[in-house]
DODO-671138 format. One line per 10 residues: number of its first residue (from 1); their letters; for each residue x, y, z of C-alpha. Coordinates in steps of 0.05 Angstrom, whole numbers. Layout:
<tormis>
NUM = a = X:Y:Z  ...
</tormis>
This chain:
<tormis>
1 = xxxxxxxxxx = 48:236:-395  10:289:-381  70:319:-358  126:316:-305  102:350:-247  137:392:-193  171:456:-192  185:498:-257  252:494:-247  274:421:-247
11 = xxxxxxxxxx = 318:425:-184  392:402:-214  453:398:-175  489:453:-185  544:419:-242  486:418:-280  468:486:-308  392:500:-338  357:523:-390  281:528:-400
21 = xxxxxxxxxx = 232:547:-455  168:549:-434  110:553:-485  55:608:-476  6:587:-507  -59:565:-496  -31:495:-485  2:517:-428  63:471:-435  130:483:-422
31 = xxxxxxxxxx = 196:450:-447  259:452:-408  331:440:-425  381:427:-372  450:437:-389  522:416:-366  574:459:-346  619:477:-413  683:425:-376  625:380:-350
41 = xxxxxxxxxx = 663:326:-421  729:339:-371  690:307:-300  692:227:-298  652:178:-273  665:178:-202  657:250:-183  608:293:-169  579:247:-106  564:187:-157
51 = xxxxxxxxxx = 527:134:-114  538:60:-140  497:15:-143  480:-30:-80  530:-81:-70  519:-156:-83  514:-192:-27  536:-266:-16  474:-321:-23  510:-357:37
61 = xxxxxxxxxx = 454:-351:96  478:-375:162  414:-429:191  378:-423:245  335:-485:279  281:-432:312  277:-384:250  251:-396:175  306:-375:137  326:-365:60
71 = xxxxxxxxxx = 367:-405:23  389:-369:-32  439:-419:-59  430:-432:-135  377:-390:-138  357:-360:-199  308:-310:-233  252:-340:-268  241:-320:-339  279:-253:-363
81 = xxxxxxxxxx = 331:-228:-313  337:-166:-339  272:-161:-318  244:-105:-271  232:-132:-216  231:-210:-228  211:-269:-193  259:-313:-156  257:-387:-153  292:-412:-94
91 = xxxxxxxxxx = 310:-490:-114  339:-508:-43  290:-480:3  264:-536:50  234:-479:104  161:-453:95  176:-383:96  111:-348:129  109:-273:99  56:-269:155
101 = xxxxxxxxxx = 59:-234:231  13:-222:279  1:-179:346  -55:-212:389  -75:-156:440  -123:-163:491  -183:-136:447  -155:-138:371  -114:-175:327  -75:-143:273
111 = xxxxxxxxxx = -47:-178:224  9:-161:169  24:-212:113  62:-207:38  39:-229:-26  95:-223:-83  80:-188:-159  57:-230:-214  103:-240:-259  112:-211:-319
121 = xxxxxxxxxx = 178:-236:-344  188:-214:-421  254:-234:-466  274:-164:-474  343:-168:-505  342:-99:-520  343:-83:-445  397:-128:-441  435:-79:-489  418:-18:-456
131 = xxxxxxxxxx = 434:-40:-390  500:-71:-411  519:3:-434  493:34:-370  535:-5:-325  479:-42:-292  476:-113:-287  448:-167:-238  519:-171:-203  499:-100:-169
141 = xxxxxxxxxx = 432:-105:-165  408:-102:-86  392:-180:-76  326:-171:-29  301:-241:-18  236:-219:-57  240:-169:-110  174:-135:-112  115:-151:-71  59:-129:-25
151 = xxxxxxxxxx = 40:-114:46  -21:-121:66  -51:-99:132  -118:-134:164  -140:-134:240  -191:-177:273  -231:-172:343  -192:-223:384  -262:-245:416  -268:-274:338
161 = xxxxxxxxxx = -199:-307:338  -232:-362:289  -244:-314:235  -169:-301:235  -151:-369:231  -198:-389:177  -172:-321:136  -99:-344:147  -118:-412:128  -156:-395:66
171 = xxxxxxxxxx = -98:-356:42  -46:-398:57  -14:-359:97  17:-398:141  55:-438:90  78:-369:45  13:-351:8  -22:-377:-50  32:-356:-94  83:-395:-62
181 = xxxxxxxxxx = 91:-444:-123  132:-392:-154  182:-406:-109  188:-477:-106  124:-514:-124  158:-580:-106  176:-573:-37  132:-606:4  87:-571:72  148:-561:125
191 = xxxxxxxxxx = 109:-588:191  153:-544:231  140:-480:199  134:-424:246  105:-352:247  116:-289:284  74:-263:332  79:-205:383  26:-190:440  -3:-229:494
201 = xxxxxxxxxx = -51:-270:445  23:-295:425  26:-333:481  -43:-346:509  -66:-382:434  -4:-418:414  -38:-479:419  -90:-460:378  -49:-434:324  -19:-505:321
211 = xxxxxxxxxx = -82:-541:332  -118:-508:271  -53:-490:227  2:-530:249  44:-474:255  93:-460:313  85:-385:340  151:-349:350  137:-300:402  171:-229:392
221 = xxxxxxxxxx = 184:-182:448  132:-123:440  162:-70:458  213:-89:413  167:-102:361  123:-30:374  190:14:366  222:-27:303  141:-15:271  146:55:286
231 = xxxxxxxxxx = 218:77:265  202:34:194  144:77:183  160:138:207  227:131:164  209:97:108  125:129:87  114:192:61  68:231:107  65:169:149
241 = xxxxxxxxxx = 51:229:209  -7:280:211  -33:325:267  -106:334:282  -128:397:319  -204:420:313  -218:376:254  -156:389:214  -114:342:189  -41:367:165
251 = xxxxxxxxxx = 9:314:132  73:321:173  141:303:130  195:268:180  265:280:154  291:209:183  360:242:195  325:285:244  271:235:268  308:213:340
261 = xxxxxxxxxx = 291:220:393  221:215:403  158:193:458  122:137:428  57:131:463  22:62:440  -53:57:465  -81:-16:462  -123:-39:521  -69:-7:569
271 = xxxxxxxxxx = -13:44:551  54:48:537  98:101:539  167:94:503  228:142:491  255:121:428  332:142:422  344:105:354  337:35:321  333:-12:373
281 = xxxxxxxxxx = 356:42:436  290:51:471  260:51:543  192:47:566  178:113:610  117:103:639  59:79:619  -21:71:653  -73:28:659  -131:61:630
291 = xxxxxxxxxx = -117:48:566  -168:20:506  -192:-29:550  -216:12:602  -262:52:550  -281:-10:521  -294:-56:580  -328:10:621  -362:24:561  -392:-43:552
301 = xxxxxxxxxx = -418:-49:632  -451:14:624  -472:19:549  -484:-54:543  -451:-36:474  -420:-105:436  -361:-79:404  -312:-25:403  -330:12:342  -405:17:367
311 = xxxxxxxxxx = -390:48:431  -346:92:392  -408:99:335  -443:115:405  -406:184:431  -412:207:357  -480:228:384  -469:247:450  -465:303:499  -421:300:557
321 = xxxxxxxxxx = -440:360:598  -509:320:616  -454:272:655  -390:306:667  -386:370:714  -365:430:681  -324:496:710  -383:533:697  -428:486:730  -378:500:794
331 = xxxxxxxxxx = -379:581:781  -448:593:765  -434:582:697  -369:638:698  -302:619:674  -250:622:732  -197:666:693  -155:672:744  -130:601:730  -143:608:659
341 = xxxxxxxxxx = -201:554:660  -263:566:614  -338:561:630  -326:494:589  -270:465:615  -289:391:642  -278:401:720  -297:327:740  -318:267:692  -387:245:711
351 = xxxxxxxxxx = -382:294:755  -460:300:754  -481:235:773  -460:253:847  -512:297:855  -562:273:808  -619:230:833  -613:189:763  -601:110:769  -555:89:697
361 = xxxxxxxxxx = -617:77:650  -632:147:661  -572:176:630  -567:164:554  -512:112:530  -482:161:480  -479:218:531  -433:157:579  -398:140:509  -372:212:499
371 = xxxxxxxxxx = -363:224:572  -313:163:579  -278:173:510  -259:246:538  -238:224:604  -191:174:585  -157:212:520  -157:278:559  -116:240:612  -76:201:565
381 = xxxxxxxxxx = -52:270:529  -31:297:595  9:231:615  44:244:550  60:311:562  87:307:635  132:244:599  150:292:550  172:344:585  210:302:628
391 = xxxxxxxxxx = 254:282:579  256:353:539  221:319:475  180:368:431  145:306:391  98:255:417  74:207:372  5:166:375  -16:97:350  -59:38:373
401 = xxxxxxxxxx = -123:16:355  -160:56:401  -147:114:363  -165:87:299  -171:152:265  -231:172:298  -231:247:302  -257:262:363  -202:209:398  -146:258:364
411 = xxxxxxxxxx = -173:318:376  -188:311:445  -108:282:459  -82:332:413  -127:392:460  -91:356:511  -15:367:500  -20:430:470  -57:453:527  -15:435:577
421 = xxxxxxxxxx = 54:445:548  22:516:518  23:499:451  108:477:458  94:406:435  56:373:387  6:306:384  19:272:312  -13:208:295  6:148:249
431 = xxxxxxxxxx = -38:132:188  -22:61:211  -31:58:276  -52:-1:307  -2:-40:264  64:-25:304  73:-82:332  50:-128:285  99:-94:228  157:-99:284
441 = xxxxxxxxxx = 143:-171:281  142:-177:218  206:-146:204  238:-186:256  242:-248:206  311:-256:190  323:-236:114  256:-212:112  285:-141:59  255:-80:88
451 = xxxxxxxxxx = 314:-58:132  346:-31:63  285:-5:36  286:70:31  224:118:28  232:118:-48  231:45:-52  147:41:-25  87:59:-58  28:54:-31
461 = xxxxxxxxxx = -44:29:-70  -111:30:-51  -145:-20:-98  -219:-31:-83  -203:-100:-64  -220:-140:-134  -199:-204:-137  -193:-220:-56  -244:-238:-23  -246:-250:61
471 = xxxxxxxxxx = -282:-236:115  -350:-273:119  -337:-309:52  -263:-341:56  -226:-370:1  -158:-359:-38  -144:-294:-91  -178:-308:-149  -131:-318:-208  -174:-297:-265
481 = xxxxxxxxxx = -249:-263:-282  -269:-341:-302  -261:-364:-220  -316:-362:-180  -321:-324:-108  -381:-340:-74  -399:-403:-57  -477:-423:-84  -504:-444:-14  -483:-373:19
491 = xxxxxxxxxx = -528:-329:39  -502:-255:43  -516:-174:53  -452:-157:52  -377:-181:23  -320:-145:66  -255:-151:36  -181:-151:57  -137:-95:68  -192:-66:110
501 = xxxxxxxxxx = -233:-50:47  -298:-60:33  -362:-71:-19  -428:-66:2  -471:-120:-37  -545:-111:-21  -582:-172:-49  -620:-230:-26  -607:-300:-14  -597:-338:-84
511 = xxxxxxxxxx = -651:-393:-98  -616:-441:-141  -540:-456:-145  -515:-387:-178  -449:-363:-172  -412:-306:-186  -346:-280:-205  -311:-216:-163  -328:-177:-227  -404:-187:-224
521 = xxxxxxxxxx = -394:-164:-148  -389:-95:-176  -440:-100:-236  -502:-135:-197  -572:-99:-200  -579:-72:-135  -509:-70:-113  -485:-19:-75  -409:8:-82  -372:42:-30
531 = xxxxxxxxxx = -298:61:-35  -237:30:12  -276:41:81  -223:56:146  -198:-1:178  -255:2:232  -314:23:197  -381:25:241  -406:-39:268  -360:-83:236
541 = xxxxxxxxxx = -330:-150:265  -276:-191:251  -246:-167:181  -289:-117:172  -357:-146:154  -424:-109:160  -470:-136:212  -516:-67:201  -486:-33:141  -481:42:163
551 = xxxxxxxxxx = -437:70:111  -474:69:48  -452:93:-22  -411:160:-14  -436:179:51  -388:173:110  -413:165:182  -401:220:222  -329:213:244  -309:223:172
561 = xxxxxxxxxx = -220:227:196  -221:167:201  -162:142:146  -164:87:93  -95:30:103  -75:15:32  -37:-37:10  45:-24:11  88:-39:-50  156:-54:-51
571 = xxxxxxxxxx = 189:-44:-113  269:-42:-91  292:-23:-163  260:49:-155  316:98:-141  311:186:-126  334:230:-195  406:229:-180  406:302:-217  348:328:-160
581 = xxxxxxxxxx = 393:378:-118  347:384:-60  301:311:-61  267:337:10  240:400:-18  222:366:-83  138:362:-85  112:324:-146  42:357:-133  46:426:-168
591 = xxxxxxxxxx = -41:422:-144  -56:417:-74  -121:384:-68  -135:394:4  -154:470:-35  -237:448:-36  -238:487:-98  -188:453:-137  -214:380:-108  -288:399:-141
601 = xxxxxxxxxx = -261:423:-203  -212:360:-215  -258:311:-186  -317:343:-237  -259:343:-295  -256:273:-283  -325:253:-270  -339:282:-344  -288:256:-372  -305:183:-347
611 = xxxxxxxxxx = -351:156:-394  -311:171:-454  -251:138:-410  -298:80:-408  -316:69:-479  -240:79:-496  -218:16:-451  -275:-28:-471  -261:-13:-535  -183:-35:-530
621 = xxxxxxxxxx = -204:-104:-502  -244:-117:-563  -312:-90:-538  -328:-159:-516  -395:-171:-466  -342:-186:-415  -302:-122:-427  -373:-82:-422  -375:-114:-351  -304:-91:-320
631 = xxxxxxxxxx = -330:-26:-352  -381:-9:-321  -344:-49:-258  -286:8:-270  -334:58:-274  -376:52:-207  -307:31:-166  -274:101:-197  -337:145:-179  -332:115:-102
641 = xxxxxxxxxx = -266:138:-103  -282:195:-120  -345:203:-74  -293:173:-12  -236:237:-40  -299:286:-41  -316:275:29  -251:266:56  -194:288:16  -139:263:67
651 = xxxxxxxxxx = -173:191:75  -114:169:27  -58:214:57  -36:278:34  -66:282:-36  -50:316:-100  -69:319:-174  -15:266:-196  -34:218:-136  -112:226:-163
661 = xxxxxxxxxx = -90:200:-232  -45:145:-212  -107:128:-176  -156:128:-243  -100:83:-275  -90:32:-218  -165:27:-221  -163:13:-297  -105:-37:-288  -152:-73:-222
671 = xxxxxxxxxx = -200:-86:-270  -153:-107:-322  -159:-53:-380  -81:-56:-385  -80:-6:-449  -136:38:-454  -119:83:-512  -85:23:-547  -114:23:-612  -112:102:-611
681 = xxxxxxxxxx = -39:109:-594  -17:62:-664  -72:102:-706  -30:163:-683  33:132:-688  26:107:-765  4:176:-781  55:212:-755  112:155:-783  79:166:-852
691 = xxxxxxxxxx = 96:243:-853  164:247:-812  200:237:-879  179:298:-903  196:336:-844  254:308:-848  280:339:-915  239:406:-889  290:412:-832  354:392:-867
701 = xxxxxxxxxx = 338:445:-918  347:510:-868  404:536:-834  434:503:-765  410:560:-724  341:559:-763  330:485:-753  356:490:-684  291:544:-661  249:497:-708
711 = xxxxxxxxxx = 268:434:-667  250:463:-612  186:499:-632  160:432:-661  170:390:-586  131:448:-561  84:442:-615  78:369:-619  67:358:-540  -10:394:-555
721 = xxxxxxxxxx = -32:324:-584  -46:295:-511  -120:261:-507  -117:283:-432  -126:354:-450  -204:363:-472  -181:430:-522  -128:381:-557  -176:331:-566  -209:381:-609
731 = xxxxxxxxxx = -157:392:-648  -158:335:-679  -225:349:-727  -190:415:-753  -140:375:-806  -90:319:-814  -32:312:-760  23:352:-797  -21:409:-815  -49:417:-734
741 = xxxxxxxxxx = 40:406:-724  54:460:-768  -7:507:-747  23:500:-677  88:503:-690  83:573:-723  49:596:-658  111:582:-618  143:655:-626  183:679:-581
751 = xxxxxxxxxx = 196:713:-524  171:645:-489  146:662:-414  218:625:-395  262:634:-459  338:613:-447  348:585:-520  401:633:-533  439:601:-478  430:539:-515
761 = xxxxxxxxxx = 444:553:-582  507:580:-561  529:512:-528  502:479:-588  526:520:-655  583:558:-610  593:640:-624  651:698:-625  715:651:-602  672:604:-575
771 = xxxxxxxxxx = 677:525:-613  614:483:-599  614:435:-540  575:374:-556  530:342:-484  565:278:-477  488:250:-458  414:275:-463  352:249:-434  294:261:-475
781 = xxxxxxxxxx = 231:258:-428  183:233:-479  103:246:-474  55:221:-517  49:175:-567  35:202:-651  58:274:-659  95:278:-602  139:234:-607  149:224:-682
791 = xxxxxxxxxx = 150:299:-703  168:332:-629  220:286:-597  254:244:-652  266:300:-687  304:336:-631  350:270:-614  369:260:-695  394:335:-680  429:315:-626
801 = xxxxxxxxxx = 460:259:-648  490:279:-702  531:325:-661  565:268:-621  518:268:-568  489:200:-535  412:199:-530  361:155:-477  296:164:-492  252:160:-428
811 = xxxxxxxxxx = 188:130:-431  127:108:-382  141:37:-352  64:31:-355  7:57:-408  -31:119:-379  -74:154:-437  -45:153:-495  27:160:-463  78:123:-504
821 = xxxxxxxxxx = 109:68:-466  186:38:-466  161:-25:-486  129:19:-555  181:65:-565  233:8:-595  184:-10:-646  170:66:-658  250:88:-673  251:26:-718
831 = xxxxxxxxxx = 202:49:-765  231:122:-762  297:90:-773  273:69:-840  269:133:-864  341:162:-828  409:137:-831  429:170:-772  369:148:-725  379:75:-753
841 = xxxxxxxxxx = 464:73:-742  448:106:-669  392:62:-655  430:-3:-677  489:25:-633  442:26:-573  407:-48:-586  346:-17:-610  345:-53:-665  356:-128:-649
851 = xxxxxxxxxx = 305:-169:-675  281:-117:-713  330:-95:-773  380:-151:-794  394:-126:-858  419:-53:-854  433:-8:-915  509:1:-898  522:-54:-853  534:-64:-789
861 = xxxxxxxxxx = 602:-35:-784  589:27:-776  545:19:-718  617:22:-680  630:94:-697  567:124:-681  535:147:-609  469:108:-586  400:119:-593  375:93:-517
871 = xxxxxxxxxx = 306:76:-495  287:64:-410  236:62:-371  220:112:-319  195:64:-267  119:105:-273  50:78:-291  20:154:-288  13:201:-331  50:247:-282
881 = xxxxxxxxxx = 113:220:-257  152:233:-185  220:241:-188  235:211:-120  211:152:-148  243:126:-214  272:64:-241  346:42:-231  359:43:-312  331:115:-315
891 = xxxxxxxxxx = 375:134:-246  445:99:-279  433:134:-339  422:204:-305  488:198:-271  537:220:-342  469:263:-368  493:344:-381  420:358:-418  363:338:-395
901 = xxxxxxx = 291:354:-434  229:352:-402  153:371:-410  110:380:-358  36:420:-343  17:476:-290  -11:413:-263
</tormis>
């Protein structure tokens, strides 16, 4: 890791006392040591708030004849159930279950379907061990009907209703996705299956729907459907709300205990306005007419624009006051102060075209464009507010898709209520607006999991779209690089893809029968990248594709709020850091990048460091022709995400350093370098395992309360070896690996910036009348792979060890630089092992080494007496992790921790 992020005080409930030593030197790392209260050995397991785990809950599923439903009954997990988040094969399911909803409005469709993880089962009987010990097992694991998966969010014009059908179709939607042989390959196409659908397309195309799919459409109340959507998001997404005054965009955090009640004010073709009391207790208010099909269908008669997003592409360019008849106009171009209304202030829309002897095609279509967008947002805003203060609500929320993100729209409701309630209430938008109702369907599948799911439980991902393909070119996810996308007789300018992103291709119609894999899509001479566009880029129809492409490269069109959709993950085994004492104040993101300064100097950090990045990963697949290609793939879709972050830093949500890496690595992994700094991390690793002997014998020769201050100068010391530090790097051509450990390690003097290591030697060697007082369990955040690990961290547990204390070494779930991983780390302690009787009796106490040691120096017998050596994951994939999010092993085995050792950056 590059290190843990958040504040420099890991925030532990207060049993937990804590002790830091932070490092200053150049490196600028720190090392913290949280310890337990001296009669923390006295507390048991069930105090201090200890949360079990969730319930099991029984597979018996009462059956409806109108609703797919699950039948869980001998199900079972396929491949390794200790997995993390498994597949499960349901043998007995005869339904088609349709992860798929829809809300067919009057002008758009938007549609919401799942699509479950790959799976990546792996025999792992050392996890079986560990979780044994831990206390977690499948009985208490929470039994979602899916275990991991994806939403995915997609709208289409409702005037290109085919589009959607063919898009569903080519999916499989309908009948539970193209990956719905995991769950029971055998069961033959249900002919009743249904889907859920809210809107009045619902009822107006059910035929259709089972004309072209054969599926029945269940028809969900809307309302209904609108508040469930909202309340999910609002409760469950970080920074789901923003406000947008002027231009500015601020991420607003909802504390869900706090979040009722609330105006919900949804703006489709006509408007609803809804007081939401809690889940489920709501009441429509009020509502109006002149809605988003009033702009739209005005706009068209008068613009003679085709679609939505051009008459919105339209008022981008125009000027209203040529139409609309100011105050000043009125007052001789004065302000009337008396009422407080400004030269400016919009006295009557289209005022002007009373008086002026102009027929329409005298007046400019973008001047009617802004004009009409004003009128009917002003109005809207003030509608809201009136509602509002009706009911004495200070919050008003915003969604529907004829907001869409575009500035402008927001602004000009936002002027609205905090004009007339005098700045009392508030306008805040949802990045996912538009999808209410279609979510609310969605989630109104019986069974369907996300009622359960907590904030922490969601991550969203904003791949560039590799390997679906939609929009103008249908067909099903690829499965590999080796399938082909594009069918040889198509003739195309542009590819749009699902989840509302998009990749400009800009080539010409093939001449003979070529085709070509997503890959190649992103490597073509004369291809043109962009990053994930908004959900209703310029001139787009049905999913998204380009009739005129008008957002080229890096360059945004002139509305540049508008917000990218990415693609939800639900990962149910992710729990909070039961030792966080305050997770609502916690902020992983110790760099704000909304800071324009700190964006260019990150996003130039990591421009630089990108082709070195890129050599690295090809170079870990072999250097192959094909791994060239994803290179150089990897390498234009990073630098559009960068270009898309440069313009607008908030297209993603709120964005921070750590979110900008887990980007970079989700990029590598879309393009399938799964290991970058593979062959670097066991060059490092052998190294260091070839000289921790020696330091072995070099620490057991000094005194306790000498080795003790070494220990802990050598993690600080061993932590500089990180390859994403460019001064480290350098390091590395200055001598072997113990010599750069030892040169560091005498650099560590103290006072440290943070120095409490007096605290801790005291608990650890005891003073005057005082005995020592063993931690009954540490976590050892581990970092990097090599140094250290080997010489920092293994050290440090042998110490602890053998004074009686149990060890877990925590480790990435996923590579990120040259990070060492949980999978790696068994292998790691087995080698060290070799060389120390007390790492190999703790690690064969904590199932380290099965499979790997059968024949032990003293036996097996003495494995009983000693405390384990642990190893979890931490549920991350980044090389900075967020503590709100980690994974259930690391969360069970935090609940008996009294020392907990960390590293983490200013970053």
């Amino acid at each position: 890791m590059a290190g843990l992020t958040g504040n420099p005080v890991l925030e532990i409930d207060d049993k937990i006392e804590d002790l830091q030593i932070l490092n200053n030197n150049s490196s600028n790392r720190k090392a913290g040591l949280v310890r337990g209260e001296e009669n923390s050995s006295n507390n048991n397991n069930n105090q201090g708030g200890e949360r079990d785990m969730a319930p099991p809950v029984s597979n018996s599923i009462h059956r409806s004849g109108s609703r797919p439903q699950l039948d869980l009954s001998k199900a079972a997990i396929q491949g390794n159930s200790e997995e993390r988040d498994p597949t499960i094969l349901l043998p007995n399911q005869s339904d088609d279950i349709s992860h798929l909803a829809l809300d067919i409005g009057g002008s758009l469709i938007k549609l919401m379907y799942f699509s479950r993880h790959e799976d990546r089962s792996i025999d792992d009987k050392r996890k079986k061990t560990i979780k044994e010990r831990l206390g977690i097992s499948n009985g208490n694991r929470r039994s979602y009907p899916i275990l991991g998966g994806r939403l995915h969010f997609v709208k289409f014009e409702t005037s290109k209703l085919n589009e959607c059908l063919e898009f569903i179709s080519s999916k499989q939607l309908h009948h539970g996705g193209t990956d719905s042989h995991q769950w029971n390959s055998e069961a033959p196409a249900n002919e009743n299956a249904v889907i859920k659908a809210t809107g009045g397309g619902a009822y107006k195309f059910s035929d259709l729907f089972k004309e072209r799919l054969g599926v029945s459409i269940d028809k969900e109340d809307e309302m209904d459907c609108l508040v469930a959507g909202a309340n999910f998001l609002l409760k469950a997404i970080r920074h789901e709300a923003f406000t947008h005054m002027e231009g500015h965009k601020e991420f607003v955090q909802i504390d869900h205990n706090d979040l009722f009640p609330y105006l919900l004010v949804n703006i489709g073709s006509g408007v609803s306005i809804i007081k939401v009391d809690g889940d489920g207790k709501f009441q429509r208010v009020s509502g109006t007419n002149v809605g988003g099909g009033t702009y739209w269908g005005l706009g068209r008669l008068l613009t003679k624009c085709n679609s939505f997003d051009e008459l919105l592409e339209l008022s981008q360019r125009g000027d209203n006051r040529a139409i609309d008849m100011l105050v000043g106009d009125i007052y001789g171009g004065m302000d009337y102060a008396k009422i407080g209304l400004s030269a400016s202030t919009i006295a009557s829309s289209f005022g002007k075209a009373i008086s002026d002897k102009k027929e329409l095609e005298d007046y400019r279509p973008e001047d009617i464009s802004l004009s009409l967008l004003r009128m009917i947002s002003y109005n809207i805003g003030q509608i809201s507010y009136l509602n509002a203060l009706r009911f004495g609500l200070k919050r008003i929320f915003f969604g529907g898709f004829f907001i869409r993100g575009h500035a402008y729209t927001m602004d000009t409701i936002s002027f609205a209520v905090h004009f007339w309630s005098q700045g009392e209430a508030q306008a805040m938008f949802l990045r996912h607006e538009g999808f209410l109702g279609a979510l609310g369907a969605f989630m109104s599948y019986e069974k369907h999991g996300l009622d359960d799911l907590m904030v922490h439980q969601l991550v969203e991902r904003f791949p560039m779209g590799a390997p679906y393909t939609g929009g103008k070119i249908h067909g099903p996810p690829l499965g590999d690089l080796n399938e082909k996308a594009i069918p040889s007789h198509v003739k195309c300018s542009s590819i749009s893809l699902c989840n509302g992103l998009c990749l400009l291709i800009k080539f010409t119609a093939y001449a003979t029968a070529k085709e070509i894999s997503w890959v190649e899509k992103f490597v073509l001479k004369g291809t043109e990248i962009t990053a994930p566009v908004p959900m209703a880029p310029p001139g787009t129809t049905g999913l998204g594709g380009f009739e005129v492409p008008s957002s080229k490269g890096g360059t945004l069109r002139s509305d540049a709020s508008a917000l990218n959709v990415g693609v939800l993950h639900l990962v149910p085994t992710l729990e909070v850091f039961p030792l966080l004492a305050n997770p609502k104040m916690y902020e992983p993101n110790t760099i704000d990048l909304s800071d324009h300064g700190e964006l260019e100097y990150w996003f130039t950090v990591l421009s630089e460091h990108l082709p070195d990045l890129v050599d690295k990963a090809v170079a870990s697949e072999g250097g192959t022709n094909d791994a060239k290609r994803r290179g150089d793939a990897f390498a234009r879709a990073f630098s559009a995400h960068l270009a898309r972050l440069m313009e607008e830093p908030a297209a993603y949500g709120k964005l921070g350093l750590a979110n900008l890496l887990e980007l970079r690595e989700e990029c590598l992994r879309e393009f399938h370098f799964l290991d970058a700094y593979r062959s670097i991390k066991q060059r490092e690793n052998e190294a260091s395992l070839a000289v921790l002997p020696d330091l072995l014998v070099e620490l057991d020769r000094m005194d306790e309360e000498a080795r003790l201050l070494t220990l802990i100068e050598g993690v600080l010391a061993a932590n500089i070896f990180d390859w994403g530090s460019r001064a480290c790097v350098d390091l590395y051509h200055k001598g072997t690996i113990i010599e750069i450990y030892r040169m560091s390690r005498n650099k560590m003097q103290r006072p440290w910036r943070v120095d409490d290591f007096d605290l801790f030697k005291e608990r650890m060697l005891g003073s005057e009348g005082k005995k020592p007082q063993p931690h009954k369990r540490a976590l050892l955040f581990v970092d990097n792979s090599g140094a250290d690990i080997v010489l920092g961290m293994l050290p440090l547990a042998r110490e602890l060890l053998r004074r009686g204390t149990e060890v877990v070494l925590v480790a990435n779930s996923l590579p990120a630089l040259n990070d060492v991983t949980s999978i790696e780390l068994p292998d790691i302690v087995a080698e060290a092992a070799k060389h120390c009787d007390i790492l190999r009796r703790a690690a064969e106490a904590g199932g380290l080494l099965v499979d790997v040691m059968t024949n032990t120096l003293d036996g097996f017998k003495e494995n009983s007496s000693s405390v384990p050596l642990m190893v979890v994951e931490n549920g991350c994939g980044s090389p900075c992790i967020d503590l709100r999010q980690v994974s259930s092993e690391l969360a069970a085995a935090a609940k008996n921790a009294d020392l907990v050792c960390y590293l983490f950056s200013d970053a």
